[in-house]
C-alpha positions in Angstrom: 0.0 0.0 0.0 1.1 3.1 -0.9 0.6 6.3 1.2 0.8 9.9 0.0 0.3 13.4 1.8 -0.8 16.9 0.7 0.0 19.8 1.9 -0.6 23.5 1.9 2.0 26.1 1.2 1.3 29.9 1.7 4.4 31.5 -0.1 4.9 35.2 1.1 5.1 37.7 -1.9 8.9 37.2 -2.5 8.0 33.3 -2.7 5.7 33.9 -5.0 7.9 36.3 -7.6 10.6 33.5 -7.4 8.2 30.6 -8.1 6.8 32.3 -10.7 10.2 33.1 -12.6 11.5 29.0 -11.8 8.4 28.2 -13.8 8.4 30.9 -16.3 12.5 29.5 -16.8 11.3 26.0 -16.5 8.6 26.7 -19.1 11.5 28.5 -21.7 13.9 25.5 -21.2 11.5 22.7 -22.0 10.4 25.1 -25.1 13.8 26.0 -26.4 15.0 22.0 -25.8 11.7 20.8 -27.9 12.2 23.7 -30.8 16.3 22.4 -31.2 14.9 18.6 -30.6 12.2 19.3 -33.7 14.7 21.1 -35.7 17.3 18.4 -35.6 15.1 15.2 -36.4 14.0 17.6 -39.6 17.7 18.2 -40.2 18.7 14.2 -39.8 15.6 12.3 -40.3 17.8 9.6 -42.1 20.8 9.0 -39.5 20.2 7.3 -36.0 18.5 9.8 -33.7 20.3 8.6 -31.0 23.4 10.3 -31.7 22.5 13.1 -31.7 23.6 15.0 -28.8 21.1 18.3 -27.9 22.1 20.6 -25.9 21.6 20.6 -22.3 20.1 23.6 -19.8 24.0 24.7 -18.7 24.3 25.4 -22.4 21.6 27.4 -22.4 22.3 29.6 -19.6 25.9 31.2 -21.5 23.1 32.5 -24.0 20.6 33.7 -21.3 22.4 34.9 -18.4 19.0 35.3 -16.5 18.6 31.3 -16.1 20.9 31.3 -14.0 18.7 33.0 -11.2 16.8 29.9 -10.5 17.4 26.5 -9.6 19.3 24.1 -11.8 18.0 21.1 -10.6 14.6 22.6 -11.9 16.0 23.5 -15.3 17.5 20.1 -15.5 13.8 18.3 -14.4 13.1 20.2 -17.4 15.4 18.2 -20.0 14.0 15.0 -18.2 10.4 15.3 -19.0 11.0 15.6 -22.7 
């Protein structure tokens, strides 16, 4: 049997900014990593996909120096649920 528990956060207003920006940075990483992940099968649709090596969030944050305000292990769940 398996248990599981809820629970009730009530984030303060400086909570709430930074959740909001882990998600908005969350929500651009998993866009970005989908648009390069499209683009590539189009580019190589006949050699093995699995070679291919895409780019992962730390690459991402010498472009956009404002990723790296949040949490990488969020950015990196991210890259896991594509």
């Amino acid at each position: 049997m398996l248990k599981a528990y809820k629970y009730r956060i009530y984030p303060n207003k400086e909570q709430k900014l930074y959740f909001a920006g882990t998600f908005g940075c969350v929500r651009f990483i998993y866009n970005q990593m989908l648009a390069d992940r499209i683009k590539s099968y189009k580019e190589n649709k006949d050699s093995d996909i699995k070679k291919i090596k895409y780019p992962t969030p730390a690459q991402y944050k010498k472009e956009f120096e404002w990723l790296k305000e949040v949490d990488s292990l969020a950015l990196a769940n991210a890259q896991m649920d594509l």
